[in-house]
PDB file of N, CA, C and O in Angstrom:
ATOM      1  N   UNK A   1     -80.813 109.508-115.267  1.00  0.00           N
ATOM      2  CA  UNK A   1     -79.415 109.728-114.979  1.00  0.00           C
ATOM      3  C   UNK A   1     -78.640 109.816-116.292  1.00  0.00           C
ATOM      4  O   UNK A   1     -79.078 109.126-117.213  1.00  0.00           O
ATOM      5  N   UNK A   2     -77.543 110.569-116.522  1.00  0.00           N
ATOM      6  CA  UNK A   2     -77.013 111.250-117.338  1.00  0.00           C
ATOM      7  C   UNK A   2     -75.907 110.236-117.777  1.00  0.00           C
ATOM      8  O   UNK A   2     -75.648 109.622-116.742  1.00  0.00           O
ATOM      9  N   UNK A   3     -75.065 109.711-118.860  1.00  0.00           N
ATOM     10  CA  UNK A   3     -74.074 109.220-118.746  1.00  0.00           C
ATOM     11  C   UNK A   3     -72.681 109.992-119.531  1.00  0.00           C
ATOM     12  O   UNK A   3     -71.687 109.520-120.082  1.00  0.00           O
ATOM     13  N   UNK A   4     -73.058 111.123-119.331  1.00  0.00           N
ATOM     14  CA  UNK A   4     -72.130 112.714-119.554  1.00  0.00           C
ATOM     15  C   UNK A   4     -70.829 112.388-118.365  1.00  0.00           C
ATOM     16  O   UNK A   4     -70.891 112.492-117.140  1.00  0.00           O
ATOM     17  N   UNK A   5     -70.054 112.105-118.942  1.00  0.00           N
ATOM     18  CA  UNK A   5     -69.189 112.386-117.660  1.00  0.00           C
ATOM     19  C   UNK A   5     -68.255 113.637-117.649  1.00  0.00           C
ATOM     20  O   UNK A   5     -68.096 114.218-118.722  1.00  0.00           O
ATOM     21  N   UNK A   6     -67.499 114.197-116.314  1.00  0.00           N
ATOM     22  CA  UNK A   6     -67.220 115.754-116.230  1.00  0.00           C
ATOM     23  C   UNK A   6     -65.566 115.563-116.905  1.00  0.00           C
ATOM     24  O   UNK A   6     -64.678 114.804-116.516  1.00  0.00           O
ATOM     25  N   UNK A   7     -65.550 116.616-118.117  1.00  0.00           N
ATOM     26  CA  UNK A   7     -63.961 116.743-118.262  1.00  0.00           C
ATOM     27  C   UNK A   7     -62.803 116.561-117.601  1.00  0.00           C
ATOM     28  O   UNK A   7     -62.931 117.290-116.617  1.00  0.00           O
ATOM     29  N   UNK A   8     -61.787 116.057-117.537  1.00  0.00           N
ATOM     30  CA  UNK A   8     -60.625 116.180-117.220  1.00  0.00           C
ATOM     31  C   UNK A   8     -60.023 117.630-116.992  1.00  0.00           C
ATOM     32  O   UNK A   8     -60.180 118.347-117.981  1.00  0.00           O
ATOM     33  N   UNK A   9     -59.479 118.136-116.102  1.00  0.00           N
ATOM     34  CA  UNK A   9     -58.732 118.819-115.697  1.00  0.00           C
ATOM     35  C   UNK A   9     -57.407 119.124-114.995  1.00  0.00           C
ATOM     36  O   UNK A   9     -57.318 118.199-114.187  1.00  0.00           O
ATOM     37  N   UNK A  10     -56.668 119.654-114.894  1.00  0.00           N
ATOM     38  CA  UNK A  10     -55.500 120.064-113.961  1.00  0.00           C
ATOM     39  C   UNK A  10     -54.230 118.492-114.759  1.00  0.00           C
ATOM     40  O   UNK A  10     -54.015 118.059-115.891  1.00  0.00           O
ATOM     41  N   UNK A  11     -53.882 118.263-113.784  1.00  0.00           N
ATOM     42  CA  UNK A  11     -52.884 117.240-113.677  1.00  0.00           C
ATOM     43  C   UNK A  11     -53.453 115.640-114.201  1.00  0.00           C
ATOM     44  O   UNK A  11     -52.701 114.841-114.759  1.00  0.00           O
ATOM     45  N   UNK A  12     -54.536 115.430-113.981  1.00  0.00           N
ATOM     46  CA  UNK A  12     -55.077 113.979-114.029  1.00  0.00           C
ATOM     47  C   UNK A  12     -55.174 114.762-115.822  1.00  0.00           C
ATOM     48  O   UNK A  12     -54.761 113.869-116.562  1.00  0.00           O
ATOM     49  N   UNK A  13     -55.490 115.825-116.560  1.00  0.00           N
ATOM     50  CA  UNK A  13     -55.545 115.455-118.223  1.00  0.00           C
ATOM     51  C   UNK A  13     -54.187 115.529-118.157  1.00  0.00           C
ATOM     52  O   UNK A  13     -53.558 114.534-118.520  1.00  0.00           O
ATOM     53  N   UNK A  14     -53.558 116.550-117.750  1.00  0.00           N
ATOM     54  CA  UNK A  14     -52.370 116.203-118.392  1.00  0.00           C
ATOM     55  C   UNK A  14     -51.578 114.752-118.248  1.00  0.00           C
ATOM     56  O   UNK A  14     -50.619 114.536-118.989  1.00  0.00           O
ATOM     57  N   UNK A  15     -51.961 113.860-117.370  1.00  0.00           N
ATOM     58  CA  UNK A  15     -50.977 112.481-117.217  1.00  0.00           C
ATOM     59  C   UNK A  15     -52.007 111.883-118.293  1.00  0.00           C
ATOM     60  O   UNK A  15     -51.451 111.461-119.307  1.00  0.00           O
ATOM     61  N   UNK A  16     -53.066 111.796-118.270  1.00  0.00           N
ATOM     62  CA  UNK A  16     -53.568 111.265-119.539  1.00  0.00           C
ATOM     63  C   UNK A  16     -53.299 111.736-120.851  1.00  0.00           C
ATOM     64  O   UNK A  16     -53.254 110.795-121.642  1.00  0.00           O
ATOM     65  N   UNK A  17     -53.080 112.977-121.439  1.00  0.00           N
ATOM     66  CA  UNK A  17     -52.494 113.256-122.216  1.00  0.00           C
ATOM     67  C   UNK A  17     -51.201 112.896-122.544  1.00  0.00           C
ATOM     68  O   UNK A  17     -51.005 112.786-123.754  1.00  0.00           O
ATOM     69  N   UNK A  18     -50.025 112.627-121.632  1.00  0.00           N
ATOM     70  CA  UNK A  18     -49.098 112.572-121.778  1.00  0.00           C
ATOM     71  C   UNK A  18     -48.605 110.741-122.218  1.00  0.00           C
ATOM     72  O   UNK A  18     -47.740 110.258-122.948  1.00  0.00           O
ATOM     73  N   UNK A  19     -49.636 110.187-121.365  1.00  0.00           N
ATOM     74  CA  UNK A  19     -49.715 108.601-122.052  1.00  0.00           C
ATOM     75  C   UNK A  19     -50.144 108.457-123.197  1.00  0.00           C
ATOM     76  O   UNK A  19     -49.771 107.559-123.952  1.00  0.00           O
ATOM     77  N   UNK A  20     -51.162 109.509-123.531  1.00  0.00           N
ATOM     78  CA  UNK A  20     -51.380 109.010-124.894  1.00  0.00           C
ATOM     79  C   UNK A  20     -50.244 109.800-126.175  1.00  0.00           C
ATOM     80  O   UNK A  20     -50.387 109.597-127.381  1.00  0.00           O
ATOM     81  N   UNK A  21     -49.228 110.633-125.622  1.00  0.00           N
ATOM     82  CA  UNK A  21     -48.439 110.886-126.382  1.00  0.00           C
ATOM     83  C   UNK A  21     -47.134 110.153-126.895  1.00  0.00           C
ATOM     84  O   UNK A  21     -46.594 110.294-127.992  1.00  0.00           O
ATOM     85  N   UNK A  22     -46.678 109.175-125.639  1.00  0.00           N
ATOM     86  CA  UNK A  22     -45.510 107.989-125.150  1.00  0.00           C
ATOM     87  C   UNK A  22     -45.890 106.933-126.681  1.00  0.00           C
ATOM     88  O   UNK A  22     -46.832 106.342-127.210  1.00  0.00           O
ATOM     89  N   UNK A  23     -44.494 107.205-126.868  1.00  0.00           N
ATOM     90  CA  UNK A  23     -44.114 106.385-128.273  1.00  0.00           C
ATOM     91  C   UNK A  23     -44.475 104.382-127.607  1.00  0.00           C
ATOM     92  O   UNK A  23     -43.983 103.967-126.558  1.00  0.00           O
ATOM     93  N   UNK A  24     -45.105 103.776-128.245  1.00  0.00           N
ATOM     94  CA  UNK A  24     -44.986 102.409-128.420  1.00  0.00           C
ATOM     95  C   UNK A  24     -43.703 102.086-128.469  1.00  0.00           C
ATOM     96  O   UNK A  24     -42.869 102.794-129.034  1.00  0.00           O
ATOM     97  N   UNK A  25     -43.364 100.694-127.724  1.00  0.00           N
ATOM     98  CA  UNK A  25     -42.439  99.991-128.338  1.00  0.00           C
ATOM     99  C   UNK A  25     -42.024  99.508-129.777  1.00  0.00           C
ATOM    100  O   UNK A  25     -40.924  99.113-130.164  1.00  0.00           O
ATOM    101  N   UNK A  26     -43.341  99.665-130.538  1.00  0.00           N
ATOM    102  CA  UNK A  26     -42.863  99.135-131.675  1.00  0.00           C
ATOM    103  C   UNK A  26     -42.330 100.446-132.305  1.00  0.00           C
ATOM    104  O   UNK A  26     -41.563 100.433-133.267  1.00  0.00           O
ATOM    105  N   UNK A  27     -42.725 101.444-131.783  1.00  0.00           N
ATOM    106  CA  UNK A  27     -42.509 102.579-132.883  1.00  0.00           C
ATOM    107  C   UNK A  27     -41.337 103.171-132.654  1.00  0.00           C
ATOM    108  O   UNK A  27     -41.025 104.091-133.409  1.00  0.00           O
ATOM    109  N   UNK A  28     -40.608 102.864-131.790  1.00  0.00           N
ATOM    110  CA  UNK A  28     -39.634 102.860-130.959  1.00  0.00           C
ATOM    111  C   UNK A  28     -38.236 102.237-131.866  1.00  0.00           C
ATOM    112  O   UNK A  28     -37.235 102.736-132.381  1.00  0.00           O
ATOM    113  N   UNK A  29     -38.787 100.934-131.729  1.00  0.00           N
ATOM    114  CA  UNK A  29     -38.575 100.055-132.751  1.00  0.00           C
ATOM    115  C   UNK A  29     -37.899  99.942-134.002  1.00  0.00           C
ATOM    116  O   UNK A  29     -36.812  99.486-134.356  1.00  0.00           O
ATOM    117  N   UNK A  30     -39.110 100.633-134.708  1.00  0.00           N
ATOM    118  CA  UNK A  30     -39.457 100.708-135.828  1.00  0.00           C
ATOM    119  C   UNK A  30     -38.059 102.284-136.384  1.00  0.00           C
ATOM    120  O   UNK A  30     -37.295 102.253-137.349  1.00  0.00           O
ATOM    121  N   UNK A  31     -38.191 103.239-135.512  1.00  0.00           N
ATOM    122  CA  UNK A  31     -37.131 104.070-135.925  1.00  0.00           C
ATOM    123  C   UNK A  31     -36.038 103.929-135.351  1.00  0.00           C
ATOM    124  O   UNK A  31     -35.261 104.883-135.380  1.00  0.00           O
ATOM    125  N   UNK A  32     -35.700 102.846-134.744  1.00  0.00           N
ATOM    126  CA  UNK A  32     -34.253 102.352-134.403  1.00  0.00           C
ATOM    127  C   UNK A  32     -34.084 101.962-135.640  1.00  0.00           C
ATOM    128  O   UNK A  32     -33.261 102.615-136.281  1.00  0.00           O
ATOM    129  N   UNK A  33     -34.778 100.821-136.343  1.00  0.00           N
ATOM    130  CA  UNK A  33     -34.238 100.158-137.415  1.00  0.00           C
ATOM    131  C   UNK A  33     -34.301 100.580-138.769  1.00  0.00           C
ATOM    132  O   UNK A  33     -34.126  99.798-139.703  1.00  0.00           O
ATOM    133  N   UNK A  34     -34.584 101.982-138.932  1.00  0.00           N
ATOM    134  CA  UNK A  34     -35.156 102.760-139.783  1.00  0.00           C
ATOM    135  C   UNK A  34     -33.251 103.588-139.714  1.00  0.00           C
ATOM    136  O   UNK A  34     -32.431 103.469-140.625  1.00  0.00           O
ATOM    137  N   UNK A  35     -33.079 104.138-138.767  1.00  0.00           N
ATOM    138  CA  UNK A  35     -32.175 104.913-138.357  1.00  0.00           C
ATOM    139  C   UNK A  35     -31.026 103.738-138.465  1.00  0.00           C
ATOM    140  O   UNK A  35     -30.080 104.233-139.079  1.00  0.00           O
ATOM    141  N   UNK A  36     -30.741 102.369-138.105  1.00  0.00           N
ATOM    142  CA  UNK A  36     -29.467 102.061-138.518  1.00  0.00           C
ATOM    143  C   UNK A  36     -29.573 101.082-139.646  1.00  0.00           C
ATOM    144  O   UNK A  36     -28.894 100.058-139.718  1.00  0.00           O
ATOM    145  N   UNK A  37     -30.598 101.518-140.649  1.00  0.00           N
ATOM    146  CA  UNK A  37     -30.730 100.770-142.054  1.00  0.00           C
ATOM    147  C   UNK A  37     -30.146 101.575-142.798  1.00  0.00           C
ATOM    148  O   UNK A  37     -29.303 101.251-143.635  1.00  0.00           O
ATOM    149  N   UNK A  38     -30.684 103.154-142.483  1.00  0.00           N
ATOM    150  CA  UNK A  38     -29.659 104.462-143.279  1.00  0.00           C
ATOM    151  C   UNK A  38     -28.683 104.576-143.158  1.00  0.00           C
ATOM    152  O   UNK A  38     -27.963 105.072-144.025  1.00  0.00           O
ATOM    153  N   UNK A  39     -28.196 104.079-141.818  1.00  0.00           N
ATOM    154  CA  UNK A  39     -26.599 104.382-141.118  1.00  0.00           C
ATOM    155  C   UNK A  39     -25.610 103.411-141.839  1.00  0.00           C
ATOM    156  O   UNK A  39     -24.455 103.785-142.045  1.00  0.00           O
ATOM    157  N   UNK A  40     -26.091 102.018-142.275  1.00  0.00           N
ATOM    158  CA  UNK A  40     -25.342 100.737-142.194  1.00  0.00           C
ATOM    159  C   UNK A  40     -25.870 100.080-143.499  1.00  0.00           C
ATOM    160  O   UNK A  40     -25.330  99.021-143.818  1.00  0.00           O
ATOM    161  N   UNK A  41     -26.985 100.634-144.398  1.00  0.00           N
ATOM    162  CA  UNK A  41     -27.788 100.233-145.380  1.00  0.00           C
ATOM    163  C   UNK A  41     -26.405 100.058-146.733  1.00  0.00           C
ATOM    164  O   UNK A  41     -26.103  98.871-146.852  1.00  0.00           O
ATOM    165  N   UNK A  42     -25.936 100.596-147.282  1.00  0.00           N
ATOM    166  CA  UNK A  42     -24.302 100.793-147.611  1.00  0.00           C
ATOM    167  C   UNK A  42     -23.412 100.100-147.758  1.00  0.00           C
ATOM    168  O   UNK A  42     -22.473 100.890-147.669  1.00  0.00           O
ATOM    169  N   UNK A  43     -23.036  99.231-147.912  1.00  0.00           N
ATOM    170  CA  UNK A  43     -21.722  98.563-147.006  1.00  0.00           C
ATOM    171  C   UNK A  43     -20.648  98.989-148.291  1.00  0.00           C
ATOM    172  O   UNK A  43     -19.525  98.601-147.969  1.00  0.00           O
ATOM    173  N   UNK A  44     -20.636  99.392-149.102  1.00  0.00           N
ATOM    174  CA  UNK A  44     -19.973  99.487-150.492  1.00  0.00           C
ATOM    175  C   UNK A  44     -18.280 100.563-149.949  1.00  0.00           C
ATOM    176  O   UNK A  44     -17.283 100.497-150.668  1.00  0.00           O
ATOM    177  N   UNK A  45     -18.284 101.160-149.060  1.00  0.00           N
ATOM    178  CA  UNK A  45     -17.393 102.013-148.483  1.00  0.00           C
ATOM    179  C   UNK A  45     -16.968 101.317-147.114  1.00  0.00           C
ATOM    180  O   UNK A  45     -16.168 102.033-146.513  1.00  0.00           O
ATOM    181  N   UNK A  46     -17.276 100.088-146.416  1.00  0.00           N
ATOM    182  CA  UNK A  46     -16.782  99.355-145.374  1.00  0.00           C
ATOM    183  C   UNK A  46     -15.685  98.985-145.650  1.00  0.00           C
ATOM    184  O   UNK A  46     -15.423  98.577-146.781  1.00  0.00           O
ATOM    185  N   UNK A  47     -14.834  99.038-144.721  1.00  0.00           N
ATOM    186  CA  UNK A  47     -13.426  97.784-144.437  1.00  0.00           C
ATOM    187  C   UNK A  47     -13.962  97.097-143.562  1.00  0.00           C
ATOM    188  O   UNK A  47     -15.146  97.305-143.296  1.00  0.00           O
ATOM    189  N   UNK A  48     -13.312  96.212-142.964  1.00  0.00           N
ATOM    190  CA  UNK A  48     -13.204  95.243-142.517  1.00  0.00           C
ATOM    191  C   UNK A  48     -13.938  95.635-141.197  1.00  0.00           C
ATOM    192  O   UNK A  48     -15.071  95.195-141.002  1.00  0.00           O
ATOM    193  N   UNK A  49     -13.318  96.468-140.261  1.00  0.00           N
ATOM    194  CA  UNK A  49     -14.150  96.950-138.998  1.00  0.00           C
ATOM    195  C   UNK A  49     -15.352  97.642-139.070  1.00  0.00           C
ATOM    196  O   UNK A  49     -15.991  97.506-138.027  1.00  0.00           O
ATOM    197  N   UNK A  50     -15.903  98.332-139.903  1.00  0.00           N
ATOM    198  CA  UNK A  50     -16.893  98.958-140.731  1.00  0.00           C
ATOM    199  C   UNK A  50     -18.120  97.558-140.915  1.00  0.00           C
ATOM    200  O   UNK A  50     -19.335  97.687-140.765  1.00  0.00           O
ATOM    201  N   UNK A  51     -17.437  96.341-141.251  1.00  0.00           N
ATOM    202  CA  UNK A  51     -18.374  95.486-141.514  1.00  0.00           C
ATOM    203  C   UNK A  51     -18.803  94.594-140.107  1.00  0.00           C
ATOM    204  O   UNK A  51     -19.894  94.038-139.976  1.00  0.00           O
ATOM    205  N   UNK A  52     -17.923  94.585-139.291  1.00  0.00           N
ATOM    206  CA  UNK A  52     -18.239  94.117-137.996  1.00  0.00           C
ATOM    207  C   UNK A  52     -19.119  95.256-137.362  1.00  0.00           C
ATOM    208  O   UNK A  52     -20.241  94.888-137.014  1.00  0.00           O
ATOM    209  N   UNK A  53     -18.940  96.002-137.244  1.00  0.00           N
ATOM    210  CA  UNK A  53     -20.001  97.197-136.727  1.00  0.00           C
ATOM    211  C   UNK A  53     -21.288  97.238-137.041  1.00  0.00           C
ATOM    212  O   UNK A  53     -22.373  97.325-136.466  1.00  0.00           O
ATOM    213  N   UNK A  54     -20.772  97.131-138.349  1.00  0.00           N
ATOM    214  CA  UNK A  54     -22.657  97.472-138.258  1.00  0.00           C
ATOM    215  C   UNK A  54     -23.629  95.829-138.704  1.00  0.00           C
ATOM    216  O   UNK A  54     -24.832  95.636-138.877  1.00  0.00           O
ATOM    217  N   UNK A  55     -22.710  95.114-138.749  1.00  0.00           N
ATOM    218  CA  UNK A  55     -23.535  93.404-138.046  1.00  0.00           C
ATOM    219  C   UNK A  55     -23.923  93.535-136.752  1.00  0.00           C
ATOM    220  O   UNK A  55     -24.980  93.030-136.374  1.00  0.00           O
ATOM    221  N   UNK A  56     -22.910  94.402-135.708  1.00  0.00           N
ATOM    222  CA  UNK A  56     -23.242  94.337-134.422  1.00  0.00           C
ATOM    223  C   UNK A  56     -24.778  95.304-133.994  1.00  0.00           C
ATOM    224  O   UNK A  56     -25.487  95.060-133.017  1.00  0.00           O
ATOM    225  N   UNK A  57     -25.007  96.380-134.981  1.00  0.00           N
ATOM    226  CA  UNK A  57     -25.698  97.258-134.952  1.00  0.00           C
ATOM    227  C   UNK A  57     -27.140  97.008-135.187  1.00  0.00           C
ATOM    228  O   UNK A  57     -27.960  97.272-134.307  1.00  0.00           O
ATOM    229  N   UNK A  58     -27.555  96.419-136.545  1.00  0.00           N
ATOM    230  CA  UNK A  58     -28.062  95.796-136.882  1.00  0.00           C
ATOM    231  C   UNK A  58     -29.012  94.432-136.821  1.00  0.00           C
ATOM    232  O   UNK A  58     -30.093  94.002-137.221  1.00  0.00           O
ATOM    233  N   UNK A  59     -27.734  94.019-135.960  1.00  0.00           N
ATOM    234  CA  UNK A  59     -28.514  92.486-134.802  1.00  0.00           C
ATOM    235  C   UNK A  59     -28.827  93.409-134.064  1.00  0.00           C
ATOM    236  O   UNK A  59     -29.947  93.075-133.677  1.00  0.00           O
ATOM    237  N   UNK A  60     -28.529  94.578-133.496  1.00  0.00           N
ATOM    238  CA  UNK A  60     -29.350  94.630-131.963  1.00  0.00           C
ATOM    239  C   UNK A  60     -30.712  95.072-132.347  1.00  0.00           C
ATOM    240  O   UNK A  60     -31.723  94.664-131.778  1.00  0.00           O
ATOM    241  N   UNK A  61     -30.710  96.359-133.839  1.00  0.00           N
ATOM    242  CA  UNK A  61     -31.727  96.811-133.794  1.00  0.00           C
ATOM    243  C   UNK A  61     -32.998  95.979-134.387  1.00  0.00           C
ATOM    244  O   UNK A  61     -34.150  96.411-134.440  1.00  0.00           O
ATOM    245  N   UNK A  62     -32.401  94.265-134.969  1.00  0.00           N
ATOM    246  CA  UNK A  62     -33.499  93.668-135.378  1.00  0.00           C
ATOM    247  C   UNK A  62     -34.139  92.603-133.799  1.00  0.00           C
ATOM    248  O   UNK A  62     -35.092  91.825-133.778  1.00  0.00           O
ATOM    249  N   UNK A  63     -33.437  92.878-132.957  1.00  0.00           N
ATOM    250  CA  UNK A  63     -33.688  92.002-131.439  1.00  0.00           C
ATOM    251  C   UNK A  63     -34.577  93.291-130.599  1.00  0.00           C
ATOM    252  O   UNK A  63     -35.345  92.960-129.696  1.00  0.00           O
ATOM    253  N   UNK A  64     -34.416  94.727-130.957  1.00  0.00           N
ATOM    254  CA  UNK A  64     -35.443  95.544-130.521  1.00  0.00           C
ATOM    255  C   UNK A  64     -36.539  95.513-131.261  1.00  0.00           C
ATOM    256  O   UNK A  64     -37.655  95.566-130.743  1.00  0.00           O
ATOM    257  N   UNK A  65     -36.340  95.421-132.620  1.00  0.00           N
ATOM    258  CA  UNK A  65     -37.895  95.326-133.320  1.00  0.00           C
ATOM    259  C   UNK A  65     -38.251  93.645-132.702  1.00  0.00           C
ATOM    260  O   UNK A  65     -39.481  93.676-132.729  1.00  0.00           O
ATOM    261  N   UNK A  66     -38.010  92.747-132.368  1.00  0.00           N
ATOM    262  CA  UNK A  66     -38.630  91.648-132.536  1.00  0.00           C
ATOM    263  C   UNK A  66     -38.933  91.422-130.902  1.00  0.00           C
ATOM    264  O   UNK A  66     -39.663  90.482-130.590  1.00  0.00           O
ATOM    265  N   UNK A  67     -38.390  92.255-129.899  1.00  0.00           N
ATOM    266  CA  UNK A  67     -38.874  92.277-128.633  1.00  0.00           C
ATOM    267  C   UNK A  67     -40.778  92.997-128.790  1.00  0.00           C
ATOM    268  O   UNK A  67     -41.867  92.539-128.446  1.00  0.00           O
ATOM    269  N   UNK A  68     -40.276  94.493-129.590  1.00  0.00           N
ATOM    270  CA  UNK A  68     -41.298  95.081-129.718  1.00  0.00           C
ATOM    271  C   UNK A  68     -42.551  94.147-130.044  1.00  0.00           C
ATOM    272  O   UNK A  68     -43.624  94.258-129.451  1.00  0.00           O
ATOM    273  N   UNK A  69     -42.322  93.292-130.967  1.00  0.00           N
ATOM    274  CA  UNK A  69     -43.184  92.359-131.785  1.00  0.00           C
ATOM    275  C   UNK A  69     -43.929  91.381-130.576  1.00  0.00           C
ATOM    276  O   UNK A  69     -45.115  91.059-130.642  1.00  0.00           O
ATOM    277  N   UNK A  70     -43.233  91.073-129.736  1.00  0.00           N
ATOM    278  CA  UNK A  70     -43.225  89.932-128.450  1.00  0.00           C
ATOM    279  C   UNK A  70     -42.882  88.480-129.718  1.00  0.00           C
ATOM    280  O   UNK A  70     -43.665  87.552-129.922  1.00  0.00           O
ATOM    281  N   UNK A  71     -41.959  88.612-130.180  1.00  0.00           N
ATOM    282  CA  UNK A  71     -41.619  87.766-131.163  1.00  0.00           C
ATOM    283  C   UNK A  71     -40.147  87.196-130.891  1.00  0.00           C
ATOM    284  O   UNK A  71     -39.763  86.257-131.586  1.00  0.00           O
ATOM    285  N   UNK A  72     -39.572  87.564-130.212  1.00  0.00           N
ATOM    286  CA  UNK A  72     -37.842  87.674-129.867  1.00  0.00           C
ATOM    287  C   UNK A  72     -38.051  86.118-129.370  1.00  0.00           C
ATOM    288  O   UNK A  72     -39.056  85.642-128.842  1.00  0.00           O
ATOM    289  N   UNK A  73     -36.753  85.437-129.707  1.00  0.00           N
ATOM    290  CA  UNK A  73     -36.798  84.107-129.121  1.00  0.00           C
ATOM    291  C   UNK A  73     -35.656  84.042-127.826  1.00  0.00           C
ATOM    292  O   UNK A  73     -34.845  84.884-127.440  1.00  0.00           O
ATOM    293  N   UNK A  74     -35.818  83.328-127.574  1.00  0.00           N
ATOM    294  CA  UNK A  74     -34.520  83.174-125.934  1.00  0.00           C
ATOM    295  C   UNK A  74     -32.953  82.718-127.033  1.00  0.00           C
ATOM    296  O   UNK A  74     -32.559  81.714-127.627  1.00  0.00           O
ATOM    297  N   UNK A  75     -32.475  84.107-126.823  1.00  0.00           N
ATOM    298  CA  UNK A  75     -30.858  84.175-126.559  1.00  0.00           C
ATOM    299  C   UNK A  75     -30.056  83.616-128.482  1.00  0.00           C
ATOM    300  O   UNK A  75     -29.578  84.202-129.453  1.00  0.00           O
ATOM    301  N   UNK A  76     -30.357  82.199-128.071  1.00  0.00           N
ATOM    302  CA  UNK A  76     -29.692  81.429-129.762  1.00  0.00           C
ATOM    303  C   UNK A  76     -29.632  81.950-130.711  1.00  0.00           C
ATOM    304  O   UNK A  76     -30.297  82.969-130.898  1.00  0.00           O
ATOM    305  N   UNK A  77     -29.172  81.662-131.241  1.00  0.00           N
ATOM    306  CA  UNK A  77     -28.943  81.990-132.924  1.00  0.00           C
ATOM    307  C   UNK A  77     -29.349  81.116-134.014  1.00  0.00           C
ATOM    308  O   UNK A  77     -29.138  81.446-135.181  1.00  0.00           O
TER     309      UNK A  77
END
């Protein structure tokens, strides 16, 4: 007996293909915090609301990388 198994075809490769294309959470992640490090990386041109913003921005995108991680702690600070 053979342990060849028969190609994928039709719809069943493509849903397998398509899972293996689906971004990770971390990578997900990873260019959230990539994207508001460039956005907010700076602060040299902030006022005052400028600097509340992107604290707010910043905490969220380090609470998505650290969900990604399974590292996130409950809620506190």
């Amino acid at each position: 007996m053979s342990n060849i198994r028969e190609p994928l075809y039709g719809t069943a490769a493509a849903a397998i293909r398509d899972q293996l294309r689906e971004n990770t959470d971390l990578e997900v992640a990873i260019r959230v915090a990539q994207k508001m490090l460039a956005a907010y990386g700076d602060s040299s041109t902030f006022g005052e609301h400028g600097y509340a913003h992107a604290h707010g921005a910043l905490s969220e995108s380090l609470r998505i990388l650290l969900r990604a991680l399974d590292a996130e702690q409950g809620g506190g600070q």
